[in-house]
Structure formats: structure tokens, C-alpha cells
C-alpha positions as CSV (number, residue, x, y, z in Angstrom):
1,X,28.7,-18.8,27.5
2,X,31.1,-15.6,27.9
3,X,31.3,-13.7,31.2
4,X,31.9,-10.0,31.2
5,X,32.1,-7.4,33.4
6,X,30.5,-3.4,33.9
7,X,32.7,-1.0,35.9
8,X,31.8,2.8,36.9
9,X,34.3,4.9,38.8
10,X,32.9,6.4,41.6
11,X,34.2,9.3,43.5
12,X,33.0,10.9,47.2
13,X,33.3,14.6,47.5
14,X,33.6,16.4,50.7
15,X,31.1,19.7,50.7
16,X,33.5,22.6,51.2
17,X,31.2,24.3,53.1
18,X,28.7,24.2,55.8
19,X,25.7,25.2,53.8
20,X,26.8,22.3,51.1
21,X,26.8,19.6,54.3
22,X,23.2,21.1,55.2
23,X,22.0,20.8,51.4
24,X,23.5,17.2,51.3
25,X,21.6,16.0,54.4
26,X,18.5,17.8,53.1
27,X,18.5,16.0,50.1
28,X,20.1,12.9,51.7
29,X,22.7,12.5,49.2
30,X,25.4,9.5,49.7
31,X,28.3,12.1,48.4
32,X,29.3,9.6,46.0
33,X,29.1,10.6,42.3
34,X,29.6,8.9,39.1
35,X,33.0,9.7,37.5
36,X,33.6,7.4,34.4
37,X,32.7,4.3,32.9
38,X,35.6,1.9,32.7
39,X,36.5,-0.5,30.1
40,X,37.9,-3.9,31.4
41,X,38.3,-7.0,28.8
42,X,37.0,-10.8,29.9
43,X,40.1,-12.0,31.7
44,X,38.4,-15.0,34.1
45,X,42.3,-14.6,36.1
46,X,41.2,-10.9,36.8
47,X,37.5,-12.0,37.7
48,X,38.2,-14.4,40.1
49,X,40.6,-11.9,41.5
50,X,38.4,-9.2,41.8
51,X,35.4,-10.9,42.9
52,X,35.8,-14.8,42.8
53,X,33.5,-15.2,39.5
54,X,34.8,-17.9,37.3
55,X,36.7,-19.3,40.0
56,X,38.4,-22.4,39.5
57,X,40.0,-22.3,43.4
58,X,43.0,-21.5,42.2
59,X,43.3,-17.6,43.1
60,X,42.4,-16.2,46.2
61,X,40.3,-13.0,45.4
62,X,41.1,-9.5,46.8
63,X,37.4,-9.7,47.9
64,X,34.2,-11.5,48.1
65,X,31.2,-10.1,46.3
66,X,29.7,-7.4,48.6
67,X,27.1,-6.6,47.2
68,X,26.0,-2.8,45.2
69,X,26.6,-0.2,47.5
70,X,23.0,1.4,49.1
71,X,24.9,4.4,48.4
72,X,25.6,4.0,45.0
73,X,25.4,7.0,42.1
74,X,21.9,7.2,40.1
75,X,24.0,6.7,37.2
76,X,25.7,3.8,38.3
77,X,22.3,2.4,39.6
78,X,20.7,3.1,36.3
79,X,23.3,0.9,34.4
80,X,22.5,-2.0,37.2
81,X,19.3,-1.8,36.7
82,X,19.2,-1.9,33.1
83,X,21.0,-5.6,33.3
84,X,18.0,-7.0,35.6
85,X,18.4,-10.4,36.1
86,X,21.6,-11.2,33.7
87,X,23.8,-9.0,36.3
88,X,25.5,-11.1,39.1
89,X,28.4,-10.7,41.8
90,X,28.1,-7.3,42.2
91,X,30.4,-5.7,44.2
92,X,33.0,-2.8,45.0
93,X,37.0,-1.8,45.5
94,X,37.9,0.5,47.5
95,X,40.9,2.5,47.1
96,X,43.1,0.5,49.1
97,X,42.0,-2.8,47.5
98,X,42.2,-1.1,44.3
99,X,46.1,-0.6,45.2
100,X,46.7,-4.5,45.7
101,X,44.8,-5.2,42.3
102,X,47.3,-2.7,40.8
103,X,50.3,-4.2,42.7
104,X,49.2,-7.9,41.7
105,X,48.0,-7.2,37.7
106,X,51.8,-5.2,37.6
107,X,53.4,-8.1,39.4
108,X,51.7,-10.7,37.0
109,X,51.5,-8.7,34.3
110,X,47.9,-8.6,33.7
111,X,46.2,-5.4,32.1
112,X,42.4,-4.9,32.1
113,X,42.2,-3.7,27.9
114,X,44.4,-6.5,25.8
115,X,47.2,-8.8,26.2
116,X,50.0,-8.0,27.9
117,X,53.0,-7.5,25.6
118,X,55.4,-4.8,26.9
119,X,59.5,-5.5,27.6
120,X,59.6,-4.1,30.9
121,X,58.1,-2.4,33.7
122,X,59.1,0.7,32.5
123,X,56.9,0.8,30.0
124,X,53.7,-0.7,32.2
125,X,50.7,1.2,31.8
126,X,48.4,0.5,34.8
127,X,46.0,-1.9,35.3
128,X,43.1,0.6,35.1
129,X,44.8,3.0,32.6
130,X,42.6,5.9,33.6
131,X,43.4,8.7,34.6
132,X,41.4,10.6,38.1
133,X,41.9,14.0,37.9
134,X,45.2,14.1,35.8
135,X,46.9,11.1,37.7
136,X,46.2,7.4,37.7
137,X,43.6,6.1,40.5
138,X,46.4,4.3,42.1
139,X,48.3,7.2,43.1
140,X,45.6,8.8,45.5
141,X,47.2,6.6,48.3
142,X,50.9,7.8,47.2
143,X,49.9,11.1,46.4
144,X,47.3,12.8,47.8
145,X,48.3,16.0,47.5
146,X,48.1,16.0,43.6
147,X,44.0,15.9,43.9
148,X,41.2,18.1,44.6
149,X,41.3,18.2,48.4
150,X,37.1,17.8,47.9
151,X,38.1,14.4,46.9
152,X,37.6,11.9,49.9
153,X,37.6,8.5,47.9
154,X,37.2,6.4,45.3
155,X,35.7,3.4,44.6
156,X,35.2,1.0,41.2
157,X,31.2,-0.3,41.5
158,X,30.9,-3.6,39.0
159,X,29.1,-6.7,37.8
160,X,28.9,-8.9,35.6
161,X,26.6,-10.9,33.0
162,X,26.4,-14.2,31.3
């Protein structure tokens, strides 16, 4: 049986103002939002990776399952939910382990929608291949002026099924 993974881009916004901050606490919002769905083929490499899930011991992954964030968007939450029991090894990246997956998938030449079958890095299209705000994910770290200055961070919420 086939293992497959669900991904939704998160984002955390800072309130530009104070009466935002207030409302937020009021309501006891996390600040995270939902931003996008994201489409990542089965690729067991990229799993074990990511999360080791369909390990064989041969990679050491970026990160252990932690677990869905508390915090989590309702959207995201509602997708979660609707896998029940079939969803496993859920778990989170953060921007900056979202940065090492990029450097590793462009080093090893691993793309998350289809085989890899460009001539160079020149034409590499990142591992994501979504663009946050006009630029790719990666680039917050690099570029942080090129963003929203609301935008405080970014994270990729997923699990997987069976």
C-alpha cells in the first residue's frame, strides 16, 4: 500500500496595530493563517527526509514527527480532521528547516511534483515551486525585505495516509 502526503502553507502575521494585538488576544487567535495547499508527489527519499516515514535508516531526516501544531489554522485542522485515523506522522517545518530541505532536494536533485529532468541548476525550479507573496518560500531567510513586513513566519503543516 502507497503512502502520500497533505501539506498546507501556513503563514503568522504580526497585527499592525495595537487594537489588532487586543482583538487577537480577545479572540485568542494563534496568528497563524492558512495560505495554500501544496502539492507534493510520493517520493519515500523526500518522506523519510522530511519526517522519517518510510524510513529504511538510510537518510537521516531534517526532523522527527512533532506532532500538529496546537496552534494550527481551522483550515488546516479541518483537512486533519477529515483523514481521522488514516493520517499519521504529522508534523511541521519551519522556515529554517524548510531552507535545508531546499538546499538538500537542489543538491540531490529531488523536486516535490515529478521526476527530476533538467540539464543544470540554472534551470532548477525549487523544491516547493510556490510562490509566497511573489517570491519562493525559500527566499524569506535571504530576502526579507521583499515581503509584507506583517509577515513573521512561515511554516508547511503535513501528514500523511496509507
Amino acid at each position: 500500500m502507497g503512502c502520500d502526503i497533505h501539506a498546507h502553507l501556513e503563514i503568522k502575521l504580526v497585527p499592525k496595530d495595537f487594537r489588532e494585538q487586543v482583538k487577537g488576544a480577545l479572540n485568542q487567535t494563534s496568528g497563524w493563517y492558512y495560505y495554500s495547499p501544496i502539492t507534493i508527489h510520493r517520493n519515500y527519499h523526500l518522506f523519510a527526509l522530511m519526517a522519517d516515514v518510510r524510513n529504511n535508516g538510510s537518510i537521516s531526516p531534517i526532523a522527527d514527527p512533532k506532532g500538529m501544531p496546537e496552534d494550527a489554522s481551522l483550515i488546516t485542522r479541518m483537512n486533519k480532521d477529515g483523514w481521522g485515523v488514516d493520517g499519521h506522522s504529522h508534523s511541521w517545518l519551519g522556515i529554517d528547516e524548510l531552507v535545508i530541505l531546499e538546499e538538500y532536494c537542489r543538491k540531490h536533485k529531488i523536486k516535490s511534483w515529478g521526476s527530476y529532468r533538467i540539464a543544470d541548476d540554472h534551470d532548477y525550479e525549487p523544491f516547493l515551486n510556490v510562490f509566497l507573496f511573489g517570491n519562493y518560500i525559500q527566499e524569506l531567510k535571504t530576502y526579507p525585505e521583499h515581503y509584507p513586513a506583517e509577515l513573521e513566519d512561515v511554516r508547511l503543516v503535513f501528514w500523511f495516509d496509507n
